[in-house]
FIGU-618707 format. One record per atom (N, C-alpha, C): residue number from 0; atom name; x, y, z. Coordinates in nm, 2 decimals, always signed. Each point is the difference from the previous one (the first is absolute). Layout:
<rs>
R   num   atome       c1       c2       c3
R   NUM      CA        X        Y        Z
...
</rs>
This chain:
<rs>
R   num   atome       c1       c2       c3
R     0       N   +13.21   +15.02    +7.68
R     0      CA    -0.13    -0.05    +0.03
R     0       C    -0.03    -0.14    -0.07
R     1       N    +0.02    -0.03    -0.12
R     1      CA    -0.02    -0.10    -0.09
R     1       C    +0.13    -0.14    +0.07
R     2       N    +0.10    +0.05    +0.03
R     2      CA    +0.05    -0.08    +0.05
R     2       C    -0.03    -0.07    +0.13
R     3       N    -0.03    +0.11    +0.12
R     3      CA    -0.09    -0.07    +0.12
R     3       C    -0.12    -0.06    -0.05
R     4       N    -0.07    +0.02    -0.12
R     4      CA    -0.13    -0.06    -0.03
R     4       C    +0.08    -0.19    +0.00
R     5       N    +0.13    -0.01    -0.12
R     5      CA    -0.02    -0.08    -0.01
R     5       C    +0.09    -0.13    +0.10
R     6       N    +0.06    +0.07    +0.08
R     6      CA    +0.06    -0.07    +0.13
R     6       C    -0.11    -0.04    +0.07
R     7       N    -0.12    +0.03    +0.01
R     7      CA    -0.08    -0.02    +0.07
R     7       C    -0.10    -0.12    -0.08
R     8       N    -0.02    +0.03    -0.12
R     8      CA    -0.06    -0.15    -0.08
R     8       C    +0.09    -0.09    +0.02
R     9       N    +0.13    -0.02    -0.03
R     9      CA    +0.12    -0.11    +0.04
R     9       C    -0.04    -0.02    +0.09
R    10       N    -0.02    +0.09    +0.14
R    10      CA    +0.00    -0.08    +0.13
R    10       C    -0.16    -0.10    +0.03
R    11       N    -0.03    +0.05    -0.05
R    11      CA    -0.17    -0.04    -0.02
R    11       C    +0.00    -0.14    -0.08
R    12       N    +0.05    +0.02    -0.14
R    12      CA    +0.02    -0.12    -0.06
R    12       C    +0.08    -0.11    +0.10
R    13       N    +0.18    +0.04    +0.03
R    13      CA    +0.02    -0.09    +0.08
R    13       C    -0.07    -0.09    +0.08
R    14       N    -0.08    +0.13    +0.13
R    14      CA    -0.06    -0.09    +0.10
R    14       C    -0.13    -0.06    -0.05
R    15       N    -0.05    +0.03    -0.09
R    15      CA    -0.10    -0.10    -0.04
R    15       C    +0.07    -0.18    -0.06
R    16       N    +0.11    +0.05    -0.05
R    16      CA    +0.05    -0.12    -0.05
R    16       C    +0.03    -0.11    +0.15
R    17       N    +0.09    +0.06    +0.03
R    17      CA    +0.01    -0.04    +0.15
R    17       C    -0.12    -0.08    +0.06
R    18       N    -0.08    +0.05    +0.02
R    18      CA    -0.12    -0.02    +0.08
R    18       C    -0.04    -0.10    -0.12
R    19       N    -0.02    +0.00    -0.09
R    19      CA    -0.06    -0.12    -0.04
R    19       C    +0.06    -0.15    -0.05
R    20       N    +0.14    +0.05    +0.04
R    20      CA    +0.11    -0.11    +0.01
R    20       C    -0.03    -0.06    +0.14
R    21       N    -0.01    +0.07    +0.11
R    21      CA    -0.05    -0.05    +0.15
R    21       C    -0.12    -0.03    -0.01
R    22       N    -0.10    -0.01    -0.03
R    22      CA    -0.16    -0.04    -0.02
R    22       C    +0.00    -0.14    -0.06
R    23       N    +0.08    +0.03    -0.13
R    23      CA    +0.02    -0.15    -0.08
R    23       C    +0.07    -0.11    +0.07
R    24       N    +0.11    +0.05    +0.07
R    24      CA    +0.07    -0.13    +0.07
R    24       C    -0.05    +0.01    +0.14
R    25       N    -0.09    +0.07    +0.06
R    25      CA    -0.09    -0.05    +0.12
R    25       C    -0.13    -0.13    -0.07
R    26       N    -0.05    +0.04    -0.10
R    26      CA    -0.10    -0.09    -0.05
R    26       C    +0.06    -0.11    -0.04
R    27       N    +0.11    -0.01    -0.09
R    27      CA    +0.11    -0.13    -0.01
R    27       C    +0.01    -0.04    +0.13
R    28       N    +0.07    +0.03    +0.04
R    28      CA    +0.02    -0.09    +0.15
R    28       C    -0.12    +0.00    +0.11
R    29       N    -0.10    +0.04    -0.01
R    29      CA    -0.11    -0.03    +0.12
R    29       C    -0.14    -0.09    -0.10
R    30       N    +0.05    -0.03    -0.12
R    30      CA    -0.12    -0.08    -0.08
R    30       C    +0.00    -0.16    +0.04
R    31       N    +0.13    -0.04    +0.02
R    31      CA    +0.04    -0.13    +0.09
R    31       C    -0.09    +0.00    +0.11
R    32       N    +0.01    +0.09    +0.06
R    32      CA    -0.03    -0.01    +0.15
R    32       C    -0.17    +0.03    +0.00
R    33       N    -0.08    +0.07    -0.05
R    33      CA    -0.09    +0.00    -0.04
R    33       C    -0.08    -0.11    -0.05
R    34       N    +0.08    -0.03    -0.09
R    34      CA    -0.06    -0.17    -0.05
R    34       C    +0.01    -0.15    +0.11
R    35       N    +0.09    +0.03    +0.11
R    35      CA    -0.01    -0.09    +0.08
R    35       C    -0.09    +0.05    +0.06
R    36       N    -0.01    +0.10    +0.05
R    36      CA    -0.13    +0.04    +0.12
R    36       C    -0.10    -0.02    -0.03
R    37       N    -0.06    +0.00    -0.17
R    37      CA    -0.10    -0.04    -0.05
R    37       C    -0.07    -0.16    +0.04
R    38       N    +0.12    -0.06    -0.10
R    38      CA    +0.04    -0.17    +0.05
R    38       C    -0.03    -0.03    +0.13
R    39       N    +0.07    +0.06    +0.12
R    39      CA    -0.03    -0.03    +0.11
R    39       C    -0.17    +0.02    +0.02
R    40       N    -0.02    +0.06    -0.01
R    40      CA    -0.14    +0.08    -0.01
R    40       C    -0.14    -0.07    +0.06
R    41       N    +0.07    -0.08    -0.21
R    41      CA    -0.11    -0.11    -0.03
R    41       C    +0.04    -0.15    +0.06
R    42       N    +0.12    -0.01    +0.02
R    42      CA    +0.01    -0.16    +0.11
R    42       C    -0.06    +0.02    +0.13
R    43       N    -0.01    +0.13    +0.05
R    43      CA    -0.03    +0.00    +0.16
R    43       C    -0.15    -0.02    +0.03
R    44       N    -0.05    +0.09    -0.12
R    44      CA    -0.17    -0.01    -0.05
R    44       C    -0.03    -0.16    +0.01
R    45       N    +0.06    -0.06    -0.09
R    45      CA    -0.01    -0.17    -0.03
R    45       C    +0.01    -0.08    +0.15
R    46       N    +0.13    +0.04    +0.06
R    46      CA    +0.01    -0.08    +0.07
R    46       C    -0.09    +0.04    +0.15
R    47       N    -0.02    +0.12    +0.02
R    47      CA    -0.12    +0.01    +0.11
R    47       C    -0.18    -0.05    -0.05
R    48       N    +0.01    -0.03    -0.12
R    48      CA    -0.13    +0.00    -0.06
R    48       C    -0.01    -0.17    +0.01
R    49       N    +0.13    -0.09    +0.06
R    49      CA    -0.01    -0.14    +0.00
R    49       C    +0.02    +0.00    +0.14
R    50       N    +0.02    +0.10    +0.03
R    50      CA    +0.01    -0.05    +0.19
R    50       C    +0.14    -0.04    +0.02
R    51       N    +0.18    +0.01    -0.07
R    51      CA    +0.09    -0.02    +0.00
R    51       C    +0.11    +0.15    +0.07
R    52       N    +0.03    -0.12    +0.10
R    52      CA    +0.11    +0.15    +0.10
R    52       C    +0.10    +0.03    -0.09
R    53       N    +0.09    +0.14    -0.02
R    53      CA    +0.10    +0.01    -0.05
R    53       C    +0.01    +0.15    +0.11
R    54       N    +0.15    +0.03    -0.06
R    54      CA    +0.05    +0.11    +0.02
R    54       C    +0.07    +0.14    -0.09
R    55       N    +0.05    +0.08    -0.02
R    55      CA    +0.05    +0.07    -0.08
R    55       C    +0.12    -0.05    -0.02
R    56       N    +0.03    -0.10    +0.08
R    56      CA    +0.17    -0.05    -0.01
R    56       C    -0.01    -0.11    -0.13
R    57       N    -0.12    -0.11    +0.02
R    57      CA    -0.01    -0.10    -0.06
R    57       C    -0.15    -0.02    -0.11
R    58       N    -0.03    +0.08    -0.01
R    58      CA    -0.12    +0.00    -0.07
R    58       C    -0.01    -0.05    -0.16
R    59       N    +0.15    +0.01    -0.06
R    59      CA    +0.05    -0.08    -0.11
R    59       C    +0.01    -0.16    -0.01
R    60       N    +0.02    -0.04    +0.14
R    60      CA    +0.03    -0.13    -0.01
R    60       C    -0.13    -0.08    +0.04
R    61       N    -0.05    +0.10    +0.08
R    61      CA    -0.16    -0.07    +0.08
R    61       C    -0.08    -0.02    -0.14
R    62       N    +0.02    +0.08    -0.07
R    62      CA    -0.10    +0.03    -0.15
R    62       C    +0.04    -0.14    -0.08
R    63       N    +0.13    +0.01    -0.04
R    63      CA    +0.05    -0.11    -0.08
R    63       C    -0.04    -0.13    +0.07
R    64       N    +0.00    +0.03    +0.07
R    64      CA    -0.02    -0.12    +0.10
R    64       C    -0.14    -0.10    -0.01
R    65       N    -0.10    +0.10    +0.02
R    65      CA    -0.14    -0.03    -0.03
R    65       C    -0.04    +0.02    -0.09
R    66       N    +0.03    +0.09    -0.05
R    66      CA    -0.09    +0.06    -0.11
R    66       C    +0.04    -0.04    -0.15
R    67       N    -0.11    -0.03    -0.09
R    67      CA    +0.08    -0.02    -0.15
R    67       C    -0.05    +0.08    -0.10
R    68       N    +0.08    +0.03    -0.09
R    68      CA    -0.08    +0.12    -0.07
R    68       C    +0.01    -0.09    -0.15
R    69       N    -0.13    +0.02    -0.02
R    69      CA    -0.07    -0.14    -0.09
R    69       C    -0.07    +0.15    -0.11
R    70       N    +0.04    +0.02    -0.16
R    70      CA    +0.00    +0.04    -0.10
R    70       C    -0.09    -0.08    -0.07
R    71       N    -0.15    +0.07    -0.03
R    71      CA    -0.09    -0.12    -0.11
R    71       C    -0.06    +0.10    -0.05
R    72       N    +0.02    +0.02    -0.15
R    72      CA    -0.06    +0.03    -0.08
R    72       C    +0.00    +0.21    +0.01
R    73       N    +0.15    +0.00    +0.00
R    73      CA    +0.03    +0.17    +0.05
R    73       C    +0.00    +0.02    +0.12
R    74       N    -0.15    -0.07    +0.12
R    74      CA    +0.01    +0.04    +0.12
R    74       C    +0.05    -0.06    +0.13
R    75       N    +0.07    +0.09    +0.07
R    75      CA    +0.07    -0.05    +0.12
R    75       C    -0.08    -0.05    +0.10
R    76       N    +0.01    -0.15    +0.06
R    76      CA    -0.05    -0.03    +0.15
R    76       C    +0.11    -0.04    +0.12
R    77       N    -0.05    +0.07    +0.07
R    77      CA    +0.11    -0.08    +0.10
R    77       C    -0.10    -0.12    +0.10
R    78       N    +0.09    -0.10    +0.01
R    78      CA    -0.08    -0.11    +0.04
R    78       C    +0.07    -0.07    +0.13
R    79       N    -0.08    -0.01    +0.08
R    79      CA    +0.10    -0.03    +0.24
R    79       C    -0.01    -0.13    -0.09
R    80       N    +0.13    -0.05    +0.04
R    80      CA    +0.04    -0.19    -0.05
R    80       C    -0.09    -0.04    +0.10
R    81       N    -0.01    +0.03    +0.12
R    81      CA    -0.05    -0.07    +0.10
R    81       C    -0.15    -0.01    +0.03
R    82       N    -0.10    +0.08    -0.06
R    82      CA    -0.13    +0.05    +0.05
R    82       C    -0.08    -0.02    -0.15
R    83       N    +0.09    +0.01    -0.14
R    83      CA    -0.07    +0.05    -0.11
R    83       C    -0.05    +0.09    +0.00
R    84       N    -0.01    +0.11    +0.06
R    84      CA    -0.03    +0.14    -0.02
R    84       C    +0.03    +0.09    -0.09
R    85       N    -0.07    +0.04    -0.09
R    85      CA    +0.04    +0.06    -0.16
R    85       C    -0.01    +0.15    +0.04
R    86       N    +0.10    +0.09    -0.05
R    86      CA    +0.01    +0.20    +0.01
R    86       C    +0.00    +0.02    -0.09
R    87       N    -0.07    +0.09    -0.02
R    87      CA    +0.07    +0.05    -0.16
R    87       C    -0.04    +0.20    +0.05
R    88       N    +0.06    +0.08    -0.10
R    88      CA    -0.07    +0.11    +0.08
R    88       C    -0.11    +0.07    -0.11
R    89       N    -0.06    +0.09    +0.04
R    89      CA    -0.11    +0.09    -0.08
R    89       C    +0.06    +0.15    -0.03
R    90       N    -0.05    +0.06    -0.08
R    90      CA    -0.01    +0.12    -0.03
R    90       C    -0.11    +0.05    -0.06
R    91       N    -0.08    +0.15    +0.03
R    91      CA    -0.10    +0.04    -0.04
R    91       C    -0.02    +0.15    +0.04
R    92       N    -0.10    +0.05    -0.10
R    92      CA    +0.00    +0.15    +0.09
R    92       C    -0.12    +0.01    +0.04
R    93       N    -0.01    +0.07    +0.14
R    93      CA    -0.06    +0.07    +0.08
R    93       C    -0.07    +0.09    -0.02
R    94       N    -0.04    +0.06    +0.13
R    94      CA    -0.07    +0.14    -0.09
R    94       C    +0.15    +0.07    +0.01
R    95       N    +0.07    +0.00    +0.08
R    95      CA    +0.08    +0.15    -0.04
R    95       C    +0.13    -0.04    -0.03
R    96       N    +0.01    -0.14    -0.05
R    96      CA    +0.12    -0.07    +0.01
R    96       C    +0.02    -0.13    -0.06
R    97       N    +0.12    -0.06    -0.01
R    97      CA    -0.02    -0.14    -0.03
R    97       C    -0.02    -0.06    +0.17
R    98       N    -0.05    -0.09    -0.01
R    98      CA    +0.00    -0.16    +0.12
R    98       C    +0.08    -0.07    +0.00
R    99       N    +0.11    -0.02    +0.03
R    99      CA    +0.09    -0.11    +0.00
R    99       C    +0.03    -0.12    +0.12
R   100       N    +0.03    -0.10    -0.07
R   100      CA    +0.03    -0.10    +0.13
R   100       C    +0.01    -0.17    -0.04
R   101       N    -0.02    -0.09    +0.13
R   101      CA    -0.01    -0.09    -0.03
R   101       C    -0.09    -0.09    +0.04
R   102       N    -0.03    -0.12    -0.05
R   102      CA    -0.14    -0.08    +0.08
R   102       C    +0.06    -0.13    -0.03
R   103       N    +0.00    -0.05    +0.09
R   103      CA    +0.03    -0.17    +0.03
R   103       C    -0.14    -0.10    +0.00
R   104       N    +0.02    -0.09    -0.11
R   104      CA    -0.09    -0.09    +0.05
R   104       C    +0.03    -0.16    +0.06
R   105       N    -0.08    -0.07    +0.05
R   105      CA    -0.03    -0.13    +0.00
R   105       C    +0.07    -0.06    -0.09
R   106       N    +0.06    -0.15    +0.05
R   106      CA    +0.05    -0.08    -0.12
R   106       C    -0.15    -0.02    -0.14
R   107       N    -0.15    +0.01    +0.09
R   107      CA    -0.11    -0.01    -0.10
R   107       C    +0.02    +0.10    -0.11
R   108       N    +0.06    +0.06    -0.03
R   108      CA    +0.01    +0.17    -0.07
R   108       C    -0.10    +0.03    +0.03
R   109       N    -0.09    +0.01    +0.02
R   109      CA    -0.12    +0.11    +0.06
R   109       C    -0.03    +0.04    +0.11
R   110       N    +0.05    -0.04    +0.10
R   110      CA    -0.02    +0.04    +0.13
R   110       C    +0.11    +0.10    +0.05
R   111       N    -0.03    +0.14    +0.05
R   111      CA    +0.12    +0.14    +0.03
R   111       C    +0.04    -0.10    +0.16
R   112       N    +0.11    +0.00    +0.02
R   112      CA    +0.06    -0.03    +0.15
R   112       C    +0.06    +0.16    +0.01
R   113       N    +0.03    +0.10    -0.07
R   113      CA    +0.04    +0.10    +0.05
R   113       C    -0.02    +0.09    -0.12
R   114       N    -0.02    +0.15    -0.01
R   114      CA    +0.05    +0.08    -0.05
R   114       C    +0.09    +0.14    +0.09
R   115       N    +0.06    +0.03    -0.06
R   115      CA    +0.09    +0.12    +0.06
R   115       C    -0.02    +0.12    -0.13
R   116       N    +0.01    +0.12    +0.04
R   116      CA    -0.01    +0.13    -0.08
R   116       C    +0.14    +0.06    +0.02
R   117       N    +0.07    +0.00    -0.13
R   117      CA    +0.17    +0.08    +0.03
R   117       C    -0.04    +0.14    -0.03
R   118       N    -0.08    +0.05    -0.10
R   118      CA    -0.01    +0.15    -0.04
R   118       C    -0.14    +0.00    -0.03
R   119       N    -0.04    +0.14    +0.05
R   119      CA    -0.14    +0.05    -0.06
R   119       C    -0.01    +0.19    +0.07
R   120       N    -0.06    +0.00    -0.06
R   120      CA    -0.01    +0.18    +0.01
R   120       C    -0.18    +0.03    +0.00
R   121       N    -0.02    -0.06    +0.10
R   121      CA    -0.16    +0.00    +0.01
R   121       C    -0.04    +0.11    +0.11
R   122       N    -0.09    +0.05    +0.00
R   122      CA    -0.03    +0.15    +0.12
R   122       C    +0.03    -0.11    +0.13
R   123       N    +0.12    +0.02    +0.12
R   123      CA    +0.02    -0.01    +0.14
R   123       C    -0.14    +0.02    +0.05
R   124       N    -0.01    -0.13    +0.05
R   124      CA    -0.12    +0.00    +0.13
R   124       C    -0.11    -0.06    -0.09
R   125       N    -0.05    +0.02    -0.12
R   125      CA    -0.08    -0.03    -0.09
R   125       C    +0.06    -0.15    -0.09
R   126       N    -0.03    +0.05    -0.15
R   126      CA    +0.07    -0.10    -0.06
R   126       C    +0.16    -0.02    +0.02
R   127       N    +0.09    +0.03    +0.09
R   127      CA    +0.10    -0.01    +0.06
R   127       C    +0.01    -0.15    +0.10
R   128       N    -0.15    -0.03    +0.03
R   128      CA    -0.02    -0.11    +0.08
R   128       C    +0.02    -0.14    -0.09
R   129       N    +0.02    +0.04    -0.14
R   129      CA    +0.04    -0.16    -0.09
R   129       C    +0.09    -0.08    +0.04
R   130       N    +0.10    +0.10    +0.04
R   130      CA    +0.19    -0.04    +0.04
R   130       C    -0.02    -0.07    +0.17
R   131       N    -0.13    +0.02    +0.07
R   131      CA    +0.05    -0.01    +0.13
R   131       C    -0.04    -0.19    +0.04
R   132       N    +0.10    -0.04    +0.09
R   132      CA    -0.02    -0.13    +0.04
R   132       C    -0.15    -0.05    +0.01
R   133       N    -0.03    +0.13    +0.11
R   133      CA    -0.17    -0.04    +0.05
R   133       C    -0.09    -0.05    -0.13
R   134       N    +0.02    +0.08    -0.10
R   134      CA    -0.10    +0.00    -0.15
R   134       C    +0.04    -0.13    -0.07
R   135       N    +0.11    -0.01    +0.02
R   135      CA    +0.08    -0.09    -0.11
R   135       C    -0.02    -0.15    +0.06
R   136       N    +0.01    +0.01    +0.15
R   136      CA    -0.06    -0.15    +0.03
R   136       C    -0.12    -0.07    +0.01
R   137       N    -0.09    +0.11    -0.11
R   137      CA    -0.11    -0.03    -0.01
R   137       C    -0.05    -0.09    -0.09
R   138       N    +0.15    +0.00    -0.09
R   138      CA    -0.04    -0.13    -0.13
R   138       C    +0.04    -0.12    +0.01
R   139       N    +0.10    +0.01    +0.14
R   139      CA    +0.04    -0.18    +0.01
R   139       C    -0.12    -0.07    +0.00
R   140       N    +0.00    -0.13    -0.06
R   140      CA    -0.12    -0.12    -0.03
R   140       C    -0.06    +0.07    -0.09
R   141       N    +0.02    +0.09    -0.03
R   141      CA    -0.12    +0.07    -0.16
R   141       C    +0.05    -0.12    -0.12
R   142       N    -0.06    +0.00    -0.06
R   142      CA    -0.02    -0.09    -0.15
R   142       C    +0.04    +0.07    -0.08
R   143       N    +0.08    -0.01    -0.13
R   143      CA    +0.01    +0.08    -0.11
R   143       C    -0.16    +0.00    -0.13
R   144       N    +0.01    -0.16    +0.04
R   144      CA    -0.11    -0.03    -0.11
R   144       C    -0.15    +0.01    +0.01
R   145       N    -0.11    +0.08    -0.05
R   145      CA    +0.07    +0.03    -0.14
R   145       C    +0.06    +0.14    +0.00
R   146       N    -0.07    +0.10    +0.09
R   146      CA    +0.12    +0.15    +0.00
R   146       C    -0.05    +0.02    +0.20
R   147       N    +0.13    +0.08    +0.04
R   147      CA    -0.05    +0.07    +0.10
R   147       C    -0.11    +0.10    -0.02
R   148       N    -0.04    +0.04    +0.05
R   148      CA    -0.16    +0.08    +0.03
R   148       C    +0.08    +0.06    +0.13
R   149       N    +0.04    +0.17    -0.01
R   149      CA    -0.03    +0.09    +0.12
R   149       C    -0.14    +0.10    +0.01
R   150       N    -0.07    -0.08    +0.07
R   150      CA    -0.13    +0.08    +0.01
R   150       C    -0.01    +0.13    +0.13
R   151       N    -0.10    +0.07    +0.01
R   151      CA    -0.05    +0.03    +0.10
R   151       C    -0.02    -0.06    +0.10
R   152       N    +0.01    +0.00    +0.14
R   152      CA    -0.06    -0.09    +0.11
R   152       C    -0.12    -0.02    +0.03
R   153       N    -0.06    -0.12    +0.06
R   153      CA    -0.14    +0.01    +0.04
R   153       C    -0.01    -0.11    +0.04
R   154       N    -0.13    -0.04    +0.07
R   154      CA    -0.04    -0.07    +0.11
R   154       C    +0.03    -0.13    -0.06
R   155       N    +0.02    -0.08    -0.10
R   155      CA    +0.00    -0.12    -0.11
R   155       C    +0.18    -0.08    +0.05
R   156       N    -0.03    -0.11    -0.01
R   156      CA    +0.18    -0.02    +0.00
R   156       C    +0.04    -0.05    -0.10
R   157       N    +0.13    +0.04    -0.02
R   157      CA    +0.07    +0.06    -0.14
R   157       C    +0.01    -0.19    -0.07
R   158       N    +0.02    +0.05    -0.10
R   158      CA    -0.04    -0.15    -0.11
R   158       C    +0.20    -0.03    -0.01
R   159       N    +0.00    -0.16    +0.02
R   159      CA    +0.16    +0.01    -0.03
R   159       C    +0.10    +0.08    -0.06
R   160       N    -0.07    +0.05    -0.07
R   160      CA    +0.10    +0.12    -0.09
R   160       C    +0.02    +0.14    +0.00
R   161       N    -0.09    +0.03    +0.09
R   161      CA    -0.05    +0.12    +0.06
R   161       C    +0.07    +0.07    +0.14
R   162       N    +0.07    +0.14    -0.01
R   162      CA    -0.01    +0.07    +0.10
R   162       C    -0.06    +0.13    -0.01
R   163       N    +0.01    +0.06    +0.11
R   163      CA    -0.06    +0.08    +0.04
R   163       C    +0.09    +0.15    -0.05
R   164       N    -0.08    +0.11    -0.07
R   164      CA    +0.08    +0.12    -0.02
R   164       C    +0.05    +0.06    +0.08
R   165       N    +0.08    +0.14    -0.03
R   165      CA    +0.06    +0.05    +0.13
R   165       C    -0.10    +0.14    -0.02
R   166       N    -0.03    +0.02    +0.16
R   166      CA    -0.15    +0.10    +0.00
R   166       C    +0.09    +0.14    -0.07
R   167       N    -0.08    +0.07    -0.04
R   167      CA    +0.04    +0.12    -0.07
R   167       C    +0.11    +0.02    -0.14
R   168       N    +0.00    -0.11    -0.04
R   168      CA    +0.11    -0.01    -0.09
R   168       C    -0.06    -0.16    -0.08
R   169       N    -0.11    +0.05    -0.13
R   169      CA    -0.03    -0.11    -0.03
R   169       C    +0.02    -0.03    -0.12
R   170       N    +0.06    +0.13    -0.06
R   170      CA    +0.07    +0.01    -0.15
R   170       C    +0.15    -0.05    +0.02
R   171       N    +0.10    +0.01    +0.13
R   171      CA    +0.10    -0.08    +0.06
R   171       C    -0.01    -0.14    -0.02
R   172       N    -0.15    -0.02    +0.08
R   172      CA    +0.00    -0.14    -0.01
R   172       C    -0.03    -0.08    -0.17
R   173       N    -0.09    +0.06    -0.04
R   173      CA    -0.03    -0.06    -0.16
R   173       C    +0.16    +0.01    -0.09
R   174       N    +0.05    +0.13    +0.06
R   174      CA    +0.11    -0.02    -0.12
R   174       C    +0.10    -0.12    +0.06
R   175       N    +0.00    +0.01    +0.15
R   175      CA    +0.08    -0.14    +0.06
R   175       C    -0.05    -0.15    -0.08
R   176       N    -0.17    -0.01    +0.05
R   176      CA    -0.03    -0.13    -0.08
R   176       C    +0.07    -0.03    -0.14
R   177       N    -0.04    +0.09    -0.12
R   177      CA    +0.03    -0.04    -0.09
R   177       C    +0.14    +0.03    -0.05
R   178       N    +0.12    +0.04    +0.09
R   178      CA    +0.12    -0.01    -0.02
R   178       C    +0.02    -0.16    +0.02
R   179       N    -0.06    -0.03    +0.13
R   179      CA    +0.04    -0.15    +0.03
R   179       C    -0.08    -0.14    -0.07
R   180       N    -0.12    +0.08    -0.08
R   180      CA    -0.06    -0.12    -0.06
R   180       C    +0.10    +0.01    -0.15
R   181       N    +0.06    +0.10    -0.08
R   181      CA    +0.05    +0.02    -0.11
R   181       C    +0.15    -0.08    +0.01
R   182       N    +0.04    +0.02    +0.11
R   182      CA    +0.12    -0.04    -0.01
R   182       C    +0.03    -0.17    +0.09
R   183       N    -0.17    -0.06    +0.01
R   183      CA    +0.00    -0.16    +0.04
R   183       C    -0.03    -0.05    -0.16
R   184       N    -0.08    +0.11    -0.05
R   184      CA    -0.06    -0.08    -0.15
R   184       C    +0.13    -0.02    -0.10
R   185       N    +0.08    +0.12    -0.02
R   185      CA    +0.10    +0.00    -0.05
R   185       C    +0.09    -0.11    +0.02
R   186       N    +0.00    -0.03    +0.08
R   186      CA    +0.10    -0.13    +0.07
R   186       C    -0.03    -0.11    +0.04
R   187       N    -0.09    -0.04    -0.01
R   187      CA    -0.12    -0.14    -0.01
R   187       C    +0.05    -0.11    -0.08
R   188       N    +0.01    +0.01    -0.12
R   188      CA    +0.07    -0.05    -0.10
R   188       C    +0.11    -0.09    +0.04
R   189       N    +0.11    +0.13    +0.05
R   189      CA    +0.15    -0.06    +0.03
R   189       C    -0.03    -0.03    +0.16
R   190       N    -0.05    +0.03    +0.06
R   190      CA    -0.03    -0.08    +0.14
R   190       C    -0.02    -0.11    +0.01
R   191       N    -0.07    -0.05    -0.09
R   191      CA    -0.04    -0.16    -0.01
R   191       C    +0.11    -0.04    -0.03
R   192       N    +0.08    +0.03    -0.08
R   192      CA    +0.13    -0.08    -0.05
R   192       C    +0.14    +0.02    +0.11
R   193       N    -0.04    +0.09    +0.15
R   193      CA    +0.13    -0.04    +0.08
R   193       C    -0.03    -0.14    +0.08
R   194       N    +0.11    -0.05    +0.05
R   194      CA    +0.01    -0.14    +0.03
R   194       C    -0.03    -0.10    -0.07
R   195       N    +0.00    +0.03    -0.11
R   195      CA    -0.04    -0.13    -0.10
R   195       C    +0.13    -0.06    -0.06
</rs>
């Protein structure tokens, strides 16, 4: 009996060893790949957020191409050689989630020519409407300065800096505003100093 007991922990140990020899070298070898997908990710974001064609074939070179990734003061921008258009991306949490993404401005730095949403975990249909084109092309021509304002809608038209919230989701939208006024203020500083 003691002996079937322990042929059976051996075999137990073994295939645990096993199995975590195969886990380890799946995560070794698919962490490359992972990190380009990422990379790819964020150039495609950039480069549709400047109005630049690419493909999965060439999206490396389209990037390098136009795009420069300009380091000031810790934070990353990427800047179209051609338009002066500044990216950089945001991070913040939501209600049920972080917000992630990116927003392009104007060579002015305060003017959005685009934002895009890569992640958010907001209620579908509701605050899930942060991520969607319709919502998001509500900020082109918005002003950064002195903060965005997502208010409620109403009969008034919206003040340069101003859009409109998303109906049913207005804790979505506040936590949206001040993800994106925190992470213009933070970076204000070193914005002034790209292209200089």
């Amino acid at each position: 009996m003691m002996k079937r007991y322990f042929q059976m922990l051996r075999f137990v140990l073994i295939m645990g060893i096993l199995t975590s020899i195969v886990f380890v070298g799946m995560e070794i070898w698919t962490a490359p790949l992972i990190s380009a997908n990422v990379a790819n990710e964020l150039r495609s974001t950039i480069l549709r957020a400047n109005g630049i064609s690419f493909n999965t074939g060439n999206i490396s070179s389209v990037f390098s191409e136009n795009i420069e990734e300009v380091e000031v003061d810790g934070f990353l921008f990427f800047v179209n050689a051609s338009t002066g258009n500044i990216s950089f991306e945001f991070e913040g949490g939501g209600v049920w989630g972080p917000i992630i993404g990116v927003v392009t401005l104007a060579s002015d730095k305060e003017t959005i020519v685009n934002i895009r949403v890569t992640q958010q975990e907001e209620t579908p249909g509701l605050g899930g409407i942060v991520a969607t084109e319709a919502y998001l092309s509500t900020f082109e021509g918005i002003r950064f300065l002195p903060n965005i304002e997502i208010n409620k809608p109403d009969s008034e038209s919206n003040k340069p800096n101003e859009v409109d919230s998303i109906t049913g989701a207005t804790r979505t939208s506040k936590a949206f505003e001040g993800i994106l006024n925190d992470t213009y203020s933070a970076r204000l500083a070193a914005l002034a100093k790209v292209g200089e």
